[in-house]
N, C-alpha and C positions, 0 to 999 in steps of 0.2 A: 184407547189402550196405549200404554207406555210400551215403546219397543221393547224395553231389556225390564221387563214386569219380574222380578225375581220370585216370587210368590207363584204365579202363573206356571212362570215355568219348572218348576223346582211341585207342584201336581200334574203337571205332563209326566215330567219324570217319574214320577211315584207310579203315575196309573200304567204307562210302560211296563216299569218293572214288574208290577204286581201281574199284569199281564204274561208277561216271559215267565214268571218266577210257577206263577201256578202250572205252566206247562212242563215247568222242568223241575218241579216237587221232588219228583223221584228221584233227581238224576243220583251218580255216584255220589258219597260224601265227602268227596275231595274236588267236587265240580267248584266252577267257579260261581256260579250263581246262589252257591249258600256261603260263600264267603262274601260276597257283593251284599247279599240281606243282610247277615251280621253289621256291615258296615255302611248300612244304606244313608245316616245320616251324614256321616262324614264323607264320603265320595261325590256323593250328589250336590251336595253344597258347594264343594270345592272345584267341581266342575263347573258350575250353574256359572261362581264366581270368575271362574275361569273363562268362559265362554264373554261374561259381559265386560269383563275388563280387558280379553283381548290375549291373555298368557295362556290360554286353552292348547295343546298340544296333544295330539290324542296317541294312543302308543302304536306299535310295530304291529304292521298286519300278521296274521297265524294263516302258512301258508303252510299246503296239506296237497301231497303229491297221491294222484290218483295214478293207476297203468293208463286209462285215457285222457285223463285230464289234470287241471290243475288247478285249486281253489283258494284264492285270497280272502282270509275271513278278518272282518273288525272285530276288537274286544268287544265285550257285552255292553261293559261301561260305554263305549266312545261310541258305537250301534246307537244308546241313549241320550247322550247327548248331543249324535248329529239329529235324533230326531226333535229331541227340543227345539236345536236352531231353526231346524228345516221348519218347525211351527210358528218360530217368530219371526221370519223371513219371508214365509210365505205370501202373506198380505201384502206384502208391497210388490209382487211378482206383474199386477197389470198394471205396477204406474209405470216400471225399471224396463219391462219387457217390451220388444213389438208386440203388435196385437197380433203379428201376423204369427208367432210362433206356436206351431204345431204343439209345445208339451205344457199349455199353459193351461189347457183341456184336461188334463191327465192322461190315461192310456189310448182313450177313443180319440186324442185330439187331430191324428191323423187324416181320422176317419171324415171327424166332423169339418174339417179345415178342407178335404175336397169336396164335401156335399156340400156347402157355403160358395165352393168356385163354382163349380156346377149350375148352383142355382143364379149366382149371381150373369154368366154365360149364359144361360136360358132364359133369364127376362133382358139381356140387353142387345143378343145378337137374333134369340128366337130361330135357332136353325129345324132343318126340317128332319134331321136324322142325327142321332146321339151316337157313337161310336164307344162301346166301352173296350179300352185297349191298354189293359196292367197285364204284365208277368203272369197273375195266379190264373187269367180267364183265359189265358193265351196254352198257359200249359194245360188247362183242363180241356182245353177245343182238340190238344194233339191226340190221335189214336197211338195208344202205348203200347196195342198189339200188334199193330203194324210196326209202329217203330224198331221195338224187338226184333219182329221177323227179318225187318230190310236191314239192321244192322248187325254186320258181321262179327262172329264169336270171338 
């Protein structure tokens, strides 16, 4: 496969959209996503090109002040095109990466990246007692009615 497959990627983008677009059917009719369909061929294109020639520039995040928080959102468009890239980038993630990185896994990589030390430690030293000793098992062993009681109001 050609890295910068314009073809390829320019049906990522379509199945995206069609994807987003059918959940937000409804929205109001001044949303941005019937404006983006109207113009699906020209946008996409011009990004696509954009992206493989390198002039890609995606616009100003839409930042939306909550009373508790604070949320940086991407336009729809540039949402679209970082996920095209992120699909033609993706594939070379185990040549470019250590093997050793935890997100190369996806979300479990974590998870998997210490069951692998683990095992690896269990066939080379073969101890006689495993110690399991993270944060989550540590706070689950404390008594939290106790704790309550002994700590002053």
């Amino acid at each position: 496969m050609n890295c910068w497959d314009l073809t390829s990627m320019l049906d990522i983008g379509r199945k995206l959209f069609a994807k987003i677009h059918k959940h937000k059917y409804q929205a109001h009719h001044n949303h941005d996503i019937h404006f983006l369909a109207r113009e699906l061929g020209d946008w996409l294109v011009e990004g696509v090109h954009g992206l493989i020639d390198g002039s890609y520039t995606p616009r100003f995040l839409k930042r939306c002040y909550f009373p508790d928080e604070m949320i940086d959102q991407l336009h729809l468009s540039d949402r679209i095109l970082q996920h095209v890239l992120l699909h033609q980038v993706k594939p070379t993630f185990p040549f470019v990466m250590n093997p050793n990185c935890y997100h190369l896994h996806g979300p479990s990589g974590v998870k998997h990246a210490t069951t692998e030390q683990v095992k690896k430690a269990l066939e080379a030293m073969r101890p006689k007692y495993l110690i399991r000793a993270d944060i989550k098992s540590y706070y689950k062993s404390i008594s939290h009615r106790r704790n309550l009681w002994i700590t002053p109001q």
